[in-house]
C-alpha positions as CSV (number, residue, x, y, z in Angstrom):
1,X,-27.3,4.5,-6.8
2,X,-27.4,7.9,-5.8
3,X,-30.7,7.7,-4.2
4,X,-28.4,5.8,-1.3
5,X,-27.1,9.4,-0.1
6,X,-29.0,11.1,3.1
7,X,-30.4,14.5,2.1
8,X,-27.4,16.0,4.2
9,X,-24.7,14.2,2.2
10,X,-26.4,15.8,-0.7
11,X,-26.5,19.1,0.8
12,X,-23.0,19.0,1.9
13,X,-21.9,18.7,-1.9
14,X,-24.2,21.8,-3.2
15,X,-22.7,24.7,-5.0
16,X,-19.3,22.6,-5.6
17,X,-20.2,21.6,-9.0
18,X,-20.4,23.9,-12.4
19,X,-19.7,22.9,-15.8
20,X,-17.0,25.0,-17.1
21,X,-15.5,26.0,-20.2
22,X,-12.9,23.3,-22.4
23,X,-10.0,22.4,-20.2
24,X,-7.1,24.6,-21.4
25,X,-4.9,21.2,-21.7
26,X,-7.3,19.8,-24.3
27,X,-5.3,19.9,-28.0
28,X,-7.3,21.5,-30.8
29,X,-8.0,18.1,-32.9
30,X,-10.3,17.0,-30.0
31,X,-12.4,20.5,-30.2
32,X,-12.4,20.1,-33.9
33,X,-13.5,16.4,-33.6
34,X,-16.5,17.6,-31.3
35,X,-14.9,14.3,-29.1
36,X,-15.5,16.7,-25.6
37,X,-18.9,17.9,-24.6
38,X,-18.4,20.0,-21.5
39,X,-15.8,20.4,-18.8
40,X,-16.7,20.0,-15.0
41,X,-15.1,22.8,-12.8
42,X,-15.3,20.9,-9.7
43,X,-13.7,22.3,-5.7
44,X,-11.2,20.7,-4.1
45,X,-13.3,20.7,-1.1
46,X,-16.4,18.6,-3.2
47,X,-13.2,16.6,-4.1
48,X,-12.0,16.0,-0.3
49,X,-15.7,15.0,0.5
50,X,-15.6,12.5,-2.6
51,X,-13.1,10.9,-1.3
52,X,-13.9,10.2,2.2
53,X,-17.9,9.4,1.2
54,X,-16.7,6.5,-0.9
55,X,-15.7,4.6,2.1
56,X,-18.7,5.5,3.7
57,X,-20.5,4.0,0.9
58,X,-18.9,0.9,-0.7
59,X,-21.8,-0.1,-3.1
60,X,-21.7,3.3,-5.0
61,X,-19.0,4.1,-7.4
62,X,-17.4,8.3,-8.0
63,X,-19.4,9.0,-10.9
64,X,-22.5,8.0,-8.9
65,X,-22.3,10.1,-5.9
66,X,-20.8,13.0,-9.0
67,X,-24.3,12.0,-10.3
68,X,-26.2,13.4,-7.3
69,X,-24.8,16.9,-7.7
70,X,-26.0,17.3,-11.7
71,X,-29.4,18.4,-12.8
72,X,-29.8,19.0,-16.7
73,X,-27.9,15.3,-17.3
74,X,-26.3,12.6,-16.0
75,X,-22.8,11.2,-16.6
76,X,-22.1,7.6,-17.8
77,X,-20.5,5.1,-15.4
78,X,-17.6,4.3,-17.4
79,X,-14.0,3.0,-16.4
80,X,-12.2,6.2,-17.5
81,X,-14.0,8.8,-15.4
82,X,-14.0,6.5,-12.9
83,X,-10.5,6.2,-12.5
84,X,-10.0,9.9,-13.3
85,X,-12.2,10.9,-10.7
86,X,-10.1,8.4,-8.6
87,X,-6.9,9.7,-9.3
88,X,-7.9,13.4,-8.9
89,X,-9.7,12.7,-5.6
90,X,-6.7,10.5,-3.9
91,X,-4.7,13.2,-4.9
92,X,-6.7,16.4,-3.1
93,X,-6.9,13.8,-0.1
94,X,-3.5,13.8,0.2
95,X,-2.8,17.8,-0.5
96,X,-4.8,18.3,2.3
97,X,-3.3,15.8,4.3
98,X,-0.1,18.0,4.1
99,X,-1.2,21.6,5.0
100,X,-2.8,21.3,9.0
101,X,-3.2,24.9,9.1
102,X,-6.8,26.1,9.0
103,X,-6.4,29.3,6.2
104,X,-4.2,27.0,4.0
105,X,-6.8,24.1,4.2
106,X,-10.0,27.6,3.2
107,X,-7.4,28.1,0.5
108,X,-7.5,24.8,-1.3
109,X,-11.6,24.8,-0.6
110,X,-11.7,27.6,-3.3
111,X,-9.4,25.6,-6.2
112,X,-11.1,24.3,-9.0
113,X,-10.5,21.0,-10.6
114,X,-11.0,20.8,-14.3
115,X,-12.9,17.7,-15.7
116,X,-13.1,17.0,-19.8
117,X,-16.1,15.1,-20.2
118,X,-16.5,13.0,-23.9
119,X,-19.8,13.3,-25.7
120,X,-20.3,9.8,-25.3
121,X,-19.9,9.6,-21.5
122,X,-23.3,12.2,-20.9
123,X,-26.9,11.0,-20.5
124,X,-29.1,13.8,-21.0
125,X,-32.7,14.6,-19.6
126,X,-34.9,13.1,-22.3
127,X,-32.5,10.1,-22.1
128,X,-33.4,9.4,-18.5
129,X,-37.1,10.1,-18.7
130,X,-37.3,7.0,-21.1
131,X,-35.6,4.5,-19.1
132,X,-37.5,5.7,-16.2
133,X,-40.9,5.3,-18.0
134,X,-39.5,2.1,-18.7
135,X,-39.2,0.9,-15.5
136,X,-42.1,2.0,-14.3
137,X,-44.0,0.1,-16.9
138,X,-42.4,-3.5,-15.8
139,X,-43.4,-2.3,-12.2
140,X,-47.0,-2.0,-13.2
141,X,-47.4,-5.6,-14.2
142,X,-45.4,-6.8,-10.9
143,X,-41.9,-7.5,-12.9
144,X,-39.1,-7.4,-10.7
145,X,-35.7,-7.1,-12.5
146,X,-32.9,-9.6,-11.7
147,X,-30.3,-8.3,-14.1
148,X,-29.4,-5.3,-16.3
149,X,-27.0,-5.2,-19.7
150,X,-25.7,-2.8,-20.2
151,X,-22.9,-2.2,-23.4
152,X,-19.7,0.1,-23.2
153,X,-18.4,2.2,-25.7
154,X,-16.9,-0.8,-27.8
155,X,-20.3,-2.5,-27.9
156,X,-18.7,-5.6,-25.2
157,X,-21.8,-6.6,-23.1
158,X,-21.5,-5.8,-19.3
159,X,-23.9,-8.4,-17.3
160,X,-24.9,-6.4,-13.8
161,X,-26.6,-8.9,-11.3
162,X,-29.1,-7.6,-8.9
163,X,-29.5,-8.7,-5.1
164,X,-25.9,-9.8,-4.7
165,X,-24.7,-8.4,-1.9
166,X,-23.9,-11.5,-0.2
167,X,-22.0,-12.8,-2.8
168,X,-20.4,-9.3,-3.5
169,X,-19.6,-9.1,0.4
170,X,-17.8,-12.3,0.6
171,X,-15.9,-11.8,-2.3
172,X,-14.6,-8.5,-0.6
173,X,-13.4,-10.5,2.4
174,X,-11.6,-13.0,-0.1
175,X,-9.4,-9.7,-1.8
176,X,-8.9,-8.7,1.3
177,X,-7.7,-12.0,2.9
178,X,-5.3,-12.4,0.1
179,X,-4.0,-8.8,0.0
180,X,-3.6,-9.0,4.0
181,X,-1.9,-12.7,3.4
182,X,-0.1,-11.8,0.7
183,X,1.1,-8.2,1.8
184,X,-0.1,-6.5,-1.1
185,X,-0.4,-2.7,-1.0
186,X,-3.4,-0.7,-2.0
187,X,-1.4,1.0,-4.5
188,X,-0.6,-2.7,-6.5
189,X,-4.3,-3.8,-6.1
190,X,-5.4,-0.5,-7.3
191,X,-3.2,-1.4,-10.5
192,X,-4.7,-5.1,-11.1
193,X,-8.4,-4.0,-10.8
194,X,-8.2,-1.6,-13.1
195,X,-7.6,-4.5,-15.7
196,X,-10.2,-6.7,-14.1
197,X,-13.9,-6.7,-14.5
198,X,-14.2,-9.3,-11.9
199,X,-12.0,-8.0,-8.8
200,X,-14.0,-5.3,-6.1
201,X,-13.2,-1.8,-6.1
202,X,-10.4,-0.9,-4.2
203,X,-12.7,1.7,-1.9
204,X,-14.8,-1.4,-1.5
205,X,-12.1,-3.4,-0.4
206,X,-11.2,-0.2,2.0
207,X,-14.7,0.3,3.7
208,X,-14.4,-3.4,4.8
209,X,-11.0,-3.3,6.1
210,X,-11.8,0.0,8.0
211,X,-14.7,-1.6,9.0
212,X,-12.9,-4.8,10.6
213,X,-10.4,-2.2,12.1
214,X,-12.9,-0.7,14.0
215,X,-14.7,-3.2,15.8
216,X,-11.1,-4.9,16.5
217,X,-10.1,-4.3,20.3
218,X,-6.5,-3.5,20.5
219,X,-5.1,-1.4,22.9
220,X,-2.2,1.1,23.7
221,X,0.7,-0.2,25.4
222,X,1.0,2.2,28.6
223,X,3.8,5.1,28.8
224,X,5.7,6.8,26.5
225,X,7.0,4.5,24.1
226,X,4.3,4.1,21.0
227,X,3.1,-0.1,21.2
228,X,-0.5,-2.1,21.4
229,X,-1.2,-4.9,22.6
230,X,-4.0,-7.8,22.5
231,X,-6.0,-8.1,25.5
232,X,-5.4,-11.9,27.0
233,X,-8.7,-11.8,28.9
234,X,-10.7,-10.7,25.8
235,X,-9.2,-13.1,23.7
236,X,-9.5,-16.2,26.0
237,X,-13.1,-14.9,26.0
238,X,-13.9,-15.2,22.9
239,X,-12.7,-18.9,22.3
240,X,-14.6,-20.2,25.2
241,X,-17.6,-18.1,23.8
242,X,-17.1,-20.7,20.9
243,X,-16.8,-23.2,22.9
244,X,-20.1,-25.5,23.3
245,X,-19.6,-27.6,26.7
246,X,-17.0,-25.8,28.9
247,X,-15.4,-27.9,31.0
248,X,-14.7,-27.3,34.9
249,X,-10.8,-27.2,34.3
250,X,-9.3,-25.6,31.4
251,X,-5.7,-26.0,30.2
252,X,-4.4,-23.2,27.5
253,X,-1.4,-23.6,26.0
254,X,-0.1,-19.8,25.6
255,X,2.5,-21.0,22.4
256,X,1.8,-24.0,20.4
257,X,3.8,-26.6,20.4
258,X,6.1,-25.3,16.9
259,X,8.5,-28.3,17.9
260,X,7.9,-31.1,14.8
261,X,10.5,-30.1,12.3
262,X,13.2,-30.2,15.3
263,X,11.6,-33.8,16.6
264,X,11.7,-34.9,12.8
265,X,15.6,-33.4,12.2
266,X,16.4,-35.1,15.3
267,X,15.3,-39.1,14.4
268,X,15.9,-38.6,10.6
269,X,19.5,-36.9,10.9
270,X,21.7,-39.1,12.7
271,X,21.3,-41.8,10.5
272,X,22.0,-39.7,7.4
273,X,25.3,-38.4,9.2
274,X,27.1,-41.6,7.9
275,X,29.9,-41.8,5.0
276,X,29.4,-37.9,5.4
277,X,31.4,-36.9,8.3
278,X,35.0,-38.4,8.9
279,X,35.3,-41.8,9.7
280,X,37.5,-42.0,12.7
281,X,34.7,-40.0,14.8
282,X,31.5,-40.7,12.9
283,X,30.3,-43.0,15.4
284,X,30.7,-40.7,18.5
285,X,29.2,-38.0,16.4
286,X,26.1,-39.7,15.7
287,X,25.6,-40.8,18.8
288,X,26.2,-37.7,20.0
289,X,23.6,-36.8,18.1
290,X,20.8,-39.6,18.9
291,X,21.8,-38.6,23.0
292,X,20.9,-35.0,22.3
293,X,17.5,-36.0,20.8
294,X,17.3,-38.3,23.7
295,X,17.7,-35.3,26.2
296,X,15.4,-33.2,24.0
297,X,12.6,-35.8,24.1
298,X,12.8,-35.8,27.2
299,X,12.7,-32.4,28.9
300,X,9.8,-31.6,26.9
301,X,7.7,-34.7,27.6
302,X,5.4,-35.3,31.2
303,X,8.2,-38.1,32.1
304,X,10.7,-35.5,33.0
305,X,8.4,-34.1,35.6
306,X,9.2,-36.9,37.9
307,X,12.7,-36.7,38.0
308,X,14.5,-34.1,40.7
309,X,17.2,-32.0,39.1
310,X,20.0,-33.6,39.8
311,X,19.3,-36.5,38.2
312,X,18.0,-34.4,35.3
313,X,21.6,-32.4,35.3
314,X,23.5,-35.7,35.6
315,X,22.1,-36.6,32.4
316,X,23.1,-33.2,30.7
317,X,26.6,-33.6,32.2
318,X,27.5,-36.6,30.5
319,X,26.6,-35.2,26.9
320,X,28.6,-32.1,28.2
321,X,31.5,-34.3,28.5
322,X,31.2,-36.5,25.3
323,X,30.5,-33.6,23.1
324,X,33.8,-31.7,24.7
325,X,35.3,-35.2,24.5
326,X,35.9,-34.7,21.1
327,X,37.7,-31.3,21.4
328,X,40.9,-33.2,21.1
329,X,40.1,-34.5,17.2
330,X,37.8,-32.3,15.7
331,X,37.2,-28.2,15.5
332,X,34.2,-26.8,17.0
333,X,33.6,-28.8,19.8
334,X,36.3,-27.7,22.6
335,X,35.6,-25.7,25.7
336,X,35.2,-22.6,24.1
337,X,32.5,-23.8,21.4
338,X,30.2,-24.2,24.8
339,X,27.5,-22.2,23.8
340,X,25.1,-20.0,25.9
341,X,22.3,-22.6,25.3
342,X,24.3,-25.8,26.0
343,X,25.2,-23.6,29.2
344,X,21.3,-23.3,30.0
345,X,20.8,-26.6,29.5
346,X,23.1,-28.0,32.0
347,X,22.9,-25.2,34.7
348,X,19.5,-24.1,34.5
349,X,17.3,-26.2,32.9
350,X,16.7,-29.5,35.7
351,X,15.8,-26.8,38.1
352,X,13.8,-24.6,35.7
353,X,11.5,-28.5,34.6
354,X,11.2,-29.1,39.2
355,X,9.9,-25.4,39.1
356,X,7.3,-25.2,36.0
357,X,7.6,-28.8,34.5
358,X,8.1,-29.8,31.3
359,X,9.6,-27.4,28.5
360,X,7.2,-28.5,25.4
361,X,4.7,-25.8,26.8
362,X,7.2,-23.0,26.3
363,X,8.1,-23.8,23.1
364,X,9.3,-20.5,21.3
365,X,9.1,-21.5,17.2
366,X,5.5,-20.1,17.4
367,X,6.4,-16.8,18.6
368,X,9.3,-16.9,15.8
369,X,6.7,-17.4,13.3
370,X,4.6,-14.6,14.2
371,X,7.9,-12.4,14.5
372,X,8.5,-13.2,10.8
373,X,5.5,-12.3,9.7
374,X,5.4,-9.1,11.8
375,X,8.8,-8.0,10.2
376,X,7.0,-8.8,6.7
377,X,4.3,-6.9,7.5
378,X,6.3,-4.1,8.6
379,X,8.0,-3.8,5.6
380,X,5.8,-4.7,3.1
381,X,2.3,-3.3,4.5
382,X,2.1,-0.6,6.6
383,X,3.3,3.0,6.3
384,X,5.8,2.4,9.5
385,X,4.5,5.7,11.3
386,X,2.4,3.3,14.0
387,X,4.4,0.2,13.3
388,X,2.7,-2.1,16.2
389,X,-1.2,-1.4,15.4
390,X,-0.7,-1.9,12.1
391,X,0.7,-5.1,12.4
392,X,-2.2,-6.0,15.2
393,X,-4.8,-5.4,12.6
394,X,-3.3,-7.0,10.0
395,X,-2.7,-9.9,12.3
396,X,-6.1,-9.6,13.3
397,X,-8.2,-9.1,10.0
398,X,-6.4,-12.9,8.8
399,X,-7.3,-14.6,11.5
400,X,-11.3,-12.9,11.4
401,X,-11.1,-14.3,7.4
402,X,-9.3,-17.2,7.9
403,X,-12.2,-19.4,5.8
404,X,-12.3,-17.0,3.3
405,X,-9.6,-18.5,1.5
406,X,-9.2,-20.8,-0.9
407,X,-9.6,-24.4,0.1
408,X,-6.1,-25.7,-1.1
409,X,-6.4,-29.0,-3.8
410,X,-5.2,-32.3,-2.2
411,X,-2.4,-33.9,-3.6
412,X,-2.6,-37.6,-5.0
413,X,0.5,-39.8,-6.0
414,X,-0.1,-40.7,-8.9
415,X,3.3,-42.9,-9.1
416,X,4.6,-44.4,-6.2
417,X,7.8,-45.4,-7.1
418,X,8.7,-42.2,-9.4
419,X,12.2,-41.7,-7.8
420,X,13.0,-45.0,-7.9
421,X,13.0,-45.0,-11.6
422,X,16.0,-44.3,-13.9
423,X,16.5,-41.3,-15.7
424,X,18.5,-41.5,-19.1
């Protein structure tokens, strides 16, 4: 409620408010009707204010904190003015977003803002003073309310709960997991609430995003070229802060092993190769084939650590020379189809695995992972003015409300031998 607002907030919004006369747009039929009441002349600088104070306070709503400034009524919170006053605020926001110049910012602060309000959407004084009396009568016998019903203008029930904030809270996190997850603008969730009784308010969602954003420690990349960066000190920190018993030797893998669906392609493929590829070289092929995985199991297990390099390069050499060895029958496997990485693998990696041992711990798929969904974010969720930080937070905000999404269902087979069955 309004109550929620210091006295300076309150202050800060005086004189901004009057009501006006009809809004000149208004056609003659709804003056005739009697459907509009009064018409709010409100500033563009209260509007500004309104704006910003929202995030400041997530558990009020426009109309409430538009409440604070009226004395003779009160204005019903209702879906259209609050997306009106939505709308019209957003859109001051952004005007003055625009101008940077001091007199054309004290220009806008005297513009008035015209709002129609319907007869139905105004509590008056007499109104209030019952429902107050009300509640102070259930206070004198020591009832405390749990809920309030209240009914819109089509008589639907609305069922408020009281002492949620917990449950409102985590529900926050949940929108906000999914619209980080998902890469879904404001502007699209904006669109879906408004058809939702169940979904937070967008500012709500905002306040707890900003909120995560501030207490996240990214930093600036030095020089001149705009970057951030994630501190590896603070975040090798924070898992050991999570750890219970630390041991006295710690090994941290810096990329996780991303290497499964290559190990899989690698034992399942060769096989499947057969009756596919031509059948004067199908046999070198697949062996081909089951030697490369052979090599790749290898260099990236513990055993490859007690070989020197040249053993490890004589290895490498032979597939070299059976894989050019079939140059002579089939395209794409002469001297010039020697690629840069078979190139590394002969040349530089059996001194690279003496050096640093094995390769599983610089696996790269990881980091190819992330750089998809950096390039998705890019595109999809930021503004692409500070293109790095915005991605960091993103990044950041999953992995903070990582449990607050859904738990997925586990599958169960219901029929083993499905595929083998025949389909007429």
């Amino acid at each position: 409620m309004s109550y929620n607002l210091k006295n300076y907030d309150k202050v800060k919004f005086q004189d901004t408010v009057e009501i006006g006369t009809h809004a000149p747009n208004l056609k003659k039929h709804f003056l005739e009707q009697d459907v509009t009441l009064i018409t709010l002349d409100i500033k563009y600088s209260f509007l500004r204010e309104l704006f910003k104070a929202i995030h400041s306070f997530p558990n009020l709503t426009y109309v409430e904190i538009l409440n604070s400034q009226l004395q003779d009524f009160r204005l019903v919170q209702c879906e259209r003015l609050e997306d009106r006053l939505y709308k019209i605020s957003s859109n001051i926001a952004q005007l003055y977003a625009k101008h940077s110049g001091g007199n054309q910012k004290a220009k806008l602060d005297g513009k008035i803002k015209k709002l129609a309000v319907l007869r139905k959407e105004v509590i008056h004084s007499d109104e209030l003073s019952d429902n107050l009396e009300q509640f102070k009568y259930e206070n004198s016998y020591g009832l405390q309310p749990t809920n309030v019903i209240s009914h819109d203008s089509l008589g639907s029930s609305v069922n408020l709960e009281l002492g949620t904030e917990n449950k409102d809270m985590e529900k926050m996190k949940e929108a906000l997991f999914i619209m980080d997850r998902f890469k879904i603008s404001d502007q699209a969730y904006q669109e879906v609430a408004t058809i939702s009784d169940t979904l937070p308010k967008l500012h709500s969602i905002i306040y707890i995003r900003d909120n995560m954003n501030n207490n996240l420690e990214i930093c600036r990349t030095p020089g001149n070229t705009p970057g951030a960066y994630v501190s590896l000190r603070t975040e090798l920190r924070k898992i050991m802060e999570q750890r219970s018993n630390i041991p006295e030797n710690i090994k941290k893998k810096i990329s996780g092993d991303g290497t499964k669906a290559v190990k899989k392609a690698l034992r399942n493929l060769p096989d499947k190769l057969f009756f596919i590829i031509h059948n004067e070289t199908h046999e070198d092929t697949v062996q081909l084939w089951k030697d490369f995985s052979a090599i790749y199991n290898f260099i990236c297990s513990d055993l490859c650590e007690t070989k020197d390099a040249q053993s490890i390069f004589t290895q490498c050499k032979q597939w070299v020379d059976k894989f050019s060895s079939l140059g002579d029958k089939r395209k794409g496997y002469a001297q010039k189809n020697i690629t840069p990485y078979i190139h590394c693998l002969l040349y530089h990696v059996p001194y690279f695995i003496v050096n640093y041992g094995s390769l599983r711990k610089f696996s790269g798929q990881p980091t190819e992972k992330v750089n998809g969904d950096i390039k998705a974010i890019h595109h999809q969720k930021t503004n692409r003015y500070d293109c790095a930080m915005d991605a960091l937070k993103v990044r950041k905000r999953i992995e903070a409300n990582h449990n607050s999404g859904r738990e997925k269902r586990s599958y169960n087979k219901k029929k083993s031998d499905y595929w083998e069955m025949k389909f007429v």
